[in-house]
SERO-4910 file (N, C-alpha, C, O; in steps of 0.05 Angstrom, whole numbers):
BEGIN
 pado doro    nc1    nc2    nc3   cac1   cac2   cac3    cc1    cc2    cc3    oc1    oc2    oc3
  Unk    A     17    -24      0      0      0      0     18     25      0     35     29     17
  Unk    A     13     40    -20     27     70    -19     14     89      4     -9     94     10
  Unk    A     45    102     20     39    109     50     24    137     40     30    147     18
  Unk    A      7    149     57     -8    174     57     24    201     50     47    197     56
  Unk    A     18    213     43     36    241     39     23    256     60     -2    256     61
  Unk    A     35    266     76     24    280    112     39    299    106     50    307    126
  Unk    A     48    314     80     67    341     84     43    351     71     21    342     65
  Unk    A     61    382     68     40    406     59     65    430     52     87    431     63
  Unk    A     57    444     35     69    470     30     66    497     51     45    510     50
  Unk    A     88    506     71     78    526     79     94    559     70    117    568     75
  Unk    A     71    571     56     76    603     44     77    613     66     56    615     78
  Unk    A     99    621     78    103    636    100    128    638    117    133    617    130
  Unk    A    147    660    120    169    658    131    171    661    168    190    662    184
  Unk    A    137    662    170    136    663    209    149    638    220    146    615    212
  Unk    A    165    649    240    178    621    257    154    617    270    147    594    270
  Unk    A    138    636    284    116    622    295     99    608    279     96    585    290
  Unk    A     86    611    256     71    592    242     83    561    243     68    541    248
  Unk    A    117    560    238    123    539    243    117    517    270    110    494    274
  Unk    A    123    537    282    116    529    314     90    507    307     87    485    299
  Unk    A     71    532    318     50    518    309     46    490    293     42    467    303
  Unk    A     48    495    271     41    472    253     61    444    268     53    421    271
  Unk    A     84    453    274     93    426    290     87    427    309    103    410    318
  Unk    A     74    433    328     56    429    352     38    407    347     34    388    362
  Unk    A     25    411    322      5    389    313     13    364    301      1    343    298
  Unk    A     34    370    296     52    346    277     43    354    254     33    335    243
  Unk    A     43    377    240     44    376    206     71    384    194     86    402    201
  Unk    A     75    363    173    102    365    164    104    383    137     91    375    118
  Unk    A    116    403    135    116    421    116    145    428     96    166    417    103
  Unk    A    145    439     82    167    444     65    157    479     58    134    488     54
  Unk    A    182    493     59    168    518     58    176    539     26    197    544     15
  Unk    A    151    545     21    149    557      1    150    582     -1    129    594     -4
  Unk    A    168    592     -1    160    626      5    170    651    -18    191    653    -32
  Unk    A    144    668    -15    136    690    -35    161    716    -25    174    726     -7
  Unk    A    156    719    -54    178    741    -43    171    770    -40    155    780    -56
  Unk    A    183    782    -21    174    800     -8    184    829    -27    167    845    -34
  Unk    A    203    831    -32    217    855    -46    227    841    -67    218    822    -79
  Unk    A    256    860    -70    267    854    -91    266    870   -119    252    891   -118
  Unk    A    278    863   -148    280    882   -171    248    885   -182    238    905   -192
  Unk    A    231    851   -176    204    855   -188    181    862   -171    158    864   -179
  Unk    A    190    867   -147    169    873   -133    157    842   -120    161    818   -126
  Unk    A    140    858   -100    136    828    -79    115    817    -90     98    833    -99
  Unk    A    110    788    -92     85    771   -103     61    783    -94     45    794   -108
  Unk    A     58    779    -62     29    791    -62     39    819    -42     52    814    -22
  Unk    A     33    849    -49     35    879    -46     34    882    -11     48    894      5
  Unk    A      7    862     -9     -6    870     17    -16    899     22    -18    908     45
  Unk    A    -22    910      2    -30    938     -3    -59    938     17    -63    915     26
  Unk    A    -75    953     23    -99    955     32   -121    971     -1   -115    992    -11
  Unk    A   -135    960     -7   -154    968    -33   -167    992    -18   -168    993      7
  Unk    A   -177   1013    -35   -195   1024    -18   -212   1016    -15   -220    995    -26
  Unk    A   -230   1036     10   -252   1024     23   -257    993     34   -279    982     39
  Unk    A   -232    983     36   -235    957     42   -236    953     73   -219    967     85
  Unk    A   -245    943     84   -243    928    123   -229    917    122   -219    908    101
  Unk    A   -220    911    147   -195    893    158   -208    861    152   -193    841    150
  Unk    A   -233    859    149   -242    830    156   -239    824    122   -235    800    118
  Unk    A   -241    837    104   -239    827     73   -213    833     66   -205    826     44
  Unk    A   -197    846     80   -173    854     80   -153    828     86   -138    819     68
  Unk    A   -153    818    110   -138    809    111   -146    773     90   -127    758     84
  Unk    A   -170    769     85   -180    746     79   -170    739     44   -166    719     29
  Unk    A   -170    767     42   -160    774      9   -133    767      5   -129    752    -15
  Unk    A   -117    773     16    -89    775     19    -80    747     27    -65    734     13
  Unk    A    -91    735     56    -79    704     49    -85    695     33    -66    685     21
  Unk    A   -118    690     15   -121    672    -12    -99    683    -26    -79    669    -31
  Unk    A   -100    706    -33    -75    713    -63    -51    698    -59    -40    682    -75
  Unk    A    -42    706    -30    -15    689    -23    -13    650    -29      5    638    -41
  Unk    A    -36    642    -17    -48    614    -27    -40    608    -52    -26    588    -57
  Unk    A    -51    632    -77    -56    623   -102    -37    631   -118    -37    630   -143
  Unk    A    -17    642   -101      4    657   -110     26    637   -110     42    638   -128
  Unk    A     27    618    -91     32    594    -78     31    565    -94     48    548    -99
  Unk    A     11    569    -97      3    542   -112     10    549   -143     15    527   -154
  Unk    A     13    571   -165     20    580   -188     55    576   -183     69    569   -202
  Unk    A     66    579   -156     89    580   -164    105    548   -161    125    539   -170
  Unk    A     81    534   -139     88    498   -149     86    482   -170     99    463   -177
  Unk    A     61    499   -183     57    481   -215     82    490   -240     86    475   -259
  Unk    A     98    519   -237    111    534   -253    132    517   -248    145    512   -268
  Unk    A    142    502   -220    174    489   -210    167    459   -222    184    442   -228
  Unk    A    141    456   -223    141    416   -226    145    398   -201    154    375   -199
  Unk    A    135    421   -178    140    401   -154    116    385   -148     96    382   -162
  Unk    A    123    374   -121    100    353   -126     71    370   -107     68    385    -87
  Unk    A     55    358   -127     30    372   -116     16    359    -97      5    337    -99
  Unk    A     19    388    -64     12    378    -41    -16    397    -30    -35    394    -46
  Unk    A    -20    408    -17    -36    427     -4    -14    448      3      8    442     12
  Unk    A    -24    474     -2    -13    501      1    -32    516     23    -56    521     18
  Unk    A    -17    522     48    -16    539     70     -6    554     65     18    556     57
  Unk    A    -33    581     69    -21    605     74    -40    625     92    -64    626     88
  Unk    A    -26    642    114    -38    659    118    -41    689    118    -36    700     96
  Unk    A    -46    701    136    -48    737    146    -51    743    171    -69    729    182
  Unk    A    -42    757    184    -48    771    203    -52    794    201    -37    806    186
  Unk    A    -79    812    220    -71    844    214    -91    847    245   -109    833    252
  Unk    A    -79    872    260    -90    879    286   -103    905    269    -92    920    252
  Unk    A   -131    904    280   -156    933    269   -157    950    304   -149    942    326
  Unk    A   -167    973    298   -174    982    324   -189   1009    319   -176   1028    310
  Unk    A   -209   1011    322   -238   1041    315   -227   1035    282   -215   1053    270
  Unk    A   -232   1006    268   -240   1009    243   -206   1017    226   -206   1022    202
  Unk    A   -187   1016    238   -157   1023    229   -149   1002    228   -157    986    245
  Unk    A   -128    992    205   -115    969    204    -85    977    208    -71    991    193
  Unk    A    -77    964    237    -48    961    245    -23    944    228    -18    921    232
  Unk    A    -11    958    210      6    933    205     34    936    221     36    943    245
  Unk    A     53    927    204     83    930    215     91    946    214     96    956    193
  Unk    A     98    960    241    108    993    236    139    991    225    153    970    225
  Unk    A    144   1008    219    170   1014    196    193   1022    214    216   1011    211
  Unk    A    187   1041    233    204   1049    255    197   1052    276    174   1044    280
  Unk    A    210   1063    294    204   1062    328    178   1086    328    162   1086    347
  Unk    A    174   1102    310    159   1121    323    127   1119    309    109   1136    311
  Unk    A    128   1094    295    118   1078    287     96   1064    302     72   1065    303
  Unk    A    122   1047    319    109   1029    336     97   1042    363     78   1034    377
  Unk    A    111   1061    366    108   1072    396     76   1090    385     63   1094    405
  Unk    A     63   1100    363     40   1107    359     25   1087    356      2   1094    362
  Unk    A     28   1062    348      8   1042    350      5   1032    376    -18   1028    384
  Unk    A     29   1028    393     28   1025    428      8   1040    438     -9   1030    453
  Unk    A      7   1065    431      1   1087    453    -33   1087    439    -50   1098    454
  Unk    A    -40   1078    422    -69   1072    416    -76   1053    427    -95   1055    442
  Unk    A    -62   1025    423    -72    996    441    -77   1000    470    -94    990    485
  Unk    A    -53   1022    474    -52   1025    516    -94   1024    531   -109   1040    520
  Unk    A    -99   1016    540   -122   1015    555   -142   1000    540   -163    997    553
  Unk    A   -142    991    521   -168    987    506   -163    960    487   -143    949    479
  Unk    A   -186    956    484   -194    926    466   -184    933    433   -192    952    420
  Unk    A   -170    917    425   -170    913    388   -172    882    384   -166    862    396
  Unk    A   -181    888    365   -183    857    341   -156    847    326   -141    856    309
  Unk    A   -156    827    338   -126    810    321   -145    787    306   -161    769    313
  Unk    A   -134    800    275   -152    774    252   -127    765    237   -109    774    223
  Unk    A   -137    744    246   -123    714    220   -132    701    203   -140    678    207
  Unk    A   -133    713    180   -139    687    160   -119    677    150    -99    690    145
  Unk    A   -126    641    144   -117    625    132   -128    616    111   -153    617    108
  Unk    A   -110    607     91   -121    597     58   -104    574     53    -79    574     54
  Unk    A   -119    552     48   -106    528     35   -115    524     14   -139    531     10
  Unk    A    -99    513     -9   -113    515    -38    -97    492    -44    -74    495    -38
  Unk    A   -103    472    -53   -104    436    -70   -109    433   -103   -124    448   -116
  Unk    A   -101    419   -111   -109    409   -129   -146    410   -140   -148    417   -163
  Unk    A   -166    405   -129   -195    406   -123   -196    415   -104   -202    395    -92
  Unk    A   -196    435    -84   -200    446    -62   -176    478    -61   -154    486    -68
  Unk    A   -202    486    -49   -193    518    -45   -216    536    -16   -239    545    -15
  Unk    A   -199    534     -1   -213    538     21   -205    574     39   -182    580     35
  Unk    A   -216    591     52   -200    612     69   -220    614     89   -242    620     80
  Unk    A   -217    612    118   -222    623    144   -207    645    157   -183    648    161
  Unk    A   -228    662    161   -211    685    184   -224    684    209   -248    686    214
  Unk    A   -204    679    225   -204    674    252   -208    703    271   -185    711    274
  Unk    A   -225    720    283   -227    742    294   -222    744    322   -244    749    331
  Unk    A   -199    741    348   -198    747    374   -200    780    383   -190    798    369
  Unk    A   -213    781    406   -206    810    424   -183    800    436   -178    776    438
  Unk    A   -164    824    446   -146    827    456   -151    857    476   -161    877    465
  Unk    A   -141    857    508   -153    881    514   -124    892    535   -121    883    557
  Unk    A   -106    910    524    -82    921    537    -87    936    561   -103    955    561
  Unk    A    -69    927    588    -72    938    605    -65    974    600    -60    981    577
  Unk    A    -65    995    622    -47   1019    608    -18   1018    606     -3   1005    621
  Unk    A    -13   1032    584     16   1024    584     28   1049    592     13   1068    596
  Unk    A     53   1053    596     65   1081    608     83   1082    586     89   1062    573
  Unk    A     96   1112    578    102   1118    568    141   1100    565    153   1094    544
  Unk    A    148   1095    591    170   1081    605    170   1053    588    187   1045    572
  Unk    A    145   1041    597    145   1019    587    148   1002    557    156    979    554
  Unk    A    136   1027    529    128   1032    509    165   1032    506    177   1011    503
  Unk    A    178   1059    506    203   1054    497    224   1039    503    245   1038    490
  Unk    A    217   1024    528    228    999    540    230    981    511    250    978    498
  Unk    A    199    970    505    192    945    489    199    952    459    201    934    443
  Unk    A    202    975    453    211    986    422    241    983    422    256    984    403
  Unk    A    248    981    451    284    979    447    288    948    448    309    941    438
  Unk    A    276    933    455    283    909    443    287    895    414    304    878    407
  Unk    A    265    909    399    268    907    368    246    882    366    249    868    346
  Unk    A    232    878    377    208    853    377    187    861    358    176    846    342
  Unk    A    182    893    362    151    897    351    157    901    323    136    910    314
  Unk    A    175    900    305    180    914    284    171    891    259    161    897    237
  Unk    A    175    869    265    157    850    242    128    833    256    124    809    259
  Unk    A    110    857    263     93    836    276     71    860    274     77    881    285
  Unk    A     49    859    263     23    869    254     14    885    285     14    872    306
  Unk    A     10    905    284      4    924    310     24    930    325     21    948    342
  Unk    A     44    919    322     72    931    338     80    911    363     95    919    380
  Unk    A     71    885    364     66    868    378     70    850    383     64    842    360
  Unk    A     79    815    402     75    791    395     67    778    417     83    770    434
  Unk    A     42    773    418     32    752    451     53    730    453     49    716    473
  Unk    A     74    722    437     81    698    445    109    718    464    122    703    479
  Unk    A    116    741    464    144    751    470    136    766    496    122    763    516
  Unk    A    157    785    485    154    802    519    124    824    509    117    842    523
  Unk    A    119    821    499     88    834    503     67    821    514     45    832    518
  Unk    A     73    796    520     46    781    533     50    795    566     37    782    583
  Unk    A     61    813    576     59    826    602     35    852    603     22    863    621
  Unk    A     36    855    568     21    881    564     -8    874    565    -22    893    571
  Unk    A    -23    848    560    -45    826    557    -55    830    586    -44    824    607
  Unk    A    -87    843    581   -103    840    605   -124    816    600   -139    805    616
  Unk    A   -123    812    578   -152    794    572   -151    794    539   -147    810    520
  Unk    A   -161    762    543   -156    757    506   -188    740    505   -199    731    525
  Unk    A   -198    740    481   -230    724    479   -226    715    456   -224    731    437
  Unk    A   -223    688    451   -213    690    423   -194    652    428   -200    633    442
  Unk    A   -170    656    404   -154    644    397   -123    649    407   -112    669    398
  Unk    A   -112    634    423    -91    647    425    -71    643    407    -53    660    404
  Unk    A    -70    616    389    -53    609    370    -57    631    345    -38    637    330
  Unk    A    -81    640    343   -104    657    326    -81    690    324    -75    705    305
  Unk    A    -73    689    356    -68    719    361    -38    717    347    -28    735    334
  Unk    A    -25    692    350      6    685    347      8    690    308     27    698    294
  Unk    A    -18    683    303     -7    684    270    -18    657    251    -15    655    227
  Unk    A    -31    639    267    -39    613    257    -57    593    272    -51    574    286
  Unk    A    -93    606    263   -109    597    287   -110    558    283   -116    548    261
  Unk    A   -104    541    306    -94    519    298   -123    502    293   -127    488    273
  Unk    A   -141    505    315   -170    490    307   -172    491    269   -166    474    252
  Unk    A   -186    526    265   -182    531    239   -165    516    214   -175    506    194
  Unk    A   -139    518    223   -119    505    198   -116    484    195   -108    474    174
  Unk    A   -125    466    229   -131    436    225   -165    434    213   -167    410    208
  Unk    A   -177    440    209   -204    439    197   -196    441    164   -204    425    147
  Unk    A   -184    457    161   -172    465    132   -160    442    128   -174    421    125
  Unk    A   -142    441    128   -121    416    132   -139    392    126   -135    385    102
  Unk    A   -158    377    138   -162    359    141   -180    359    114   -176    341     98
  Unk    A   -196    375    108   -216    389     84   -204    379     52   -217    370     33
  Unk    A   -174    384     53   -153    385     39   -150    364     32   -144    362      9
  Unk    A   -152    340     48   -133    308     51   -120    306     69   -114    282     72
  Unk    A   -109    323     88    -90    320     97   -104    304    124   -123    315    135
  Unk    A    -93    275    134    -99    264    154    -87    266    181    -65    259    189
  Unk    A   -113    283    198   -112    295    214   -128    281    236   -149    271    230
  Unk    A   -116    281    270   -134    266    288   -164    290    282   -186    286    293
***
C-alpha cells in the first residue's frame, strides 16, 4: 500500500507559524513569496480602498495561497496542499500593520494602551480540487501602558515585524489583560481553523 503524503506547502516565513504547525505534527516544506526585490513582492499587501480589515486580511492570504500554488505548478513540484496565511490587528476600524520604525510602533502602542482591538487571521489552503479561506477574529484588551514601558519594548526590536507593533508569544504578553478569542489565532496561525482546513484538503488529521 502506498503510505499517505502527511506534508503540505507552507507560504510563510513566520517562525511562529512553524511552531504551530509542529505542535500538531504537520510536516511542511516551505514555500515562500517574495517580499521585495527588482520585481516587486508577489502579493503587495496593499490595503484596496474602502476595504475592512475582515476582507482585507482574507483577500491577501487567498492571493498568497494562489500565489503559492501558481508557483508549485511553474517548478514541477510535487503537488501537495498550500498553507497560507495573514495577520492584521484593526482598532476604531484602522488596520495596524508592521510599523517601519520606532515612532511607528510607539503610535500604534500608545493607541492599544487601555483598550480592546481585534487580532484577525486568515488562513487559505488551496489543492489540487480544493480551495478553502477562514478568518479567525480574537479581542485582545491592553492593560495601560506608560510611556517608560512603550520605549522599554521598542528597544528590544520585537515589535518591528509583527502586525500592530506586537507579539503575545514575547515580551508583550505582560502588556495582555484579557484575550476572547484564539490564542494560537493571536500568534499568526489559528490551529483549530488550519486543522479543519487541513483535514478538508486530505491532509490526515486526528
Amino acid at each position: 500500500m502506498k503510505p499517505v503524503d502527511k506534508k503540505i506547502y507552507l507560504a510563510s516565513k513566520s517562525p511562529r507559524r512553524r511552531e504551530l504547525l509542529r505542535q500538531i505534527g504537520v510536516d511542511f516544506e516551505l514555500l515562500l513569496l517574495r517580499s521585495d526585490g527588482p520585481r516587486g513582492a508577489d502579493v503587495t499587501e496593499e490595503v484596496n480602498p474602502n476595504e475592512d480589515a475582515y476582507t482585507y486580511v482574507g483577500r491577501v492570504a487567498m492571493e498568497k495561497a494562489e500565489c503559492a500554488w501558481n508557483m508549485l505548478q511553474r517548478r514541477h513540484l510535487v503537488p501537495r496542499p498550500v498553507l497560507a496565511a495573514d495577520t492584521t490587528v484593526t482598532i476604531d476600524g484602522a488596520i495596524l500593520g508592521k510599523p517601519a520604525n520606532t515612532a511607528e510602533a510607539i503610535a500604534m502602542l500608545e493607541k492599544l494602551s487601555g483598550r480592546t482591538h481585534q487580532v484577525m487571521t486568515a488562513i487559505a489552503v488551496k489543492h489540487t480540487r480544493f480551495e478553502a479561506q477562514i478568518t479567525q477574529v480574537s479581542d485582545v484588551r491592553f492593560g495601560e501602558l506608560t510611556p517608560a514601558s512603550i520605549q522599554a519594548y521598542c528597544a528590544t526590536g520585537e515589535p518591528y515585524d509583527k502586525a500592530g507593533g506586537y507579539g503575545i508569544q514575547g515580551l508583550a504578553s505582560v502588556f495582555i489583560e484579557h484575550i476572547e478569542g484564539s490564542h494560537s489565532g493571536i500568534m499568526g496561525l489559528p490551529i483549530y481553523e488550519t486543522a479543519k482546513l487541513l483535514r478538508q484538503a486530505g491532509l490526515p488529521l486526528p
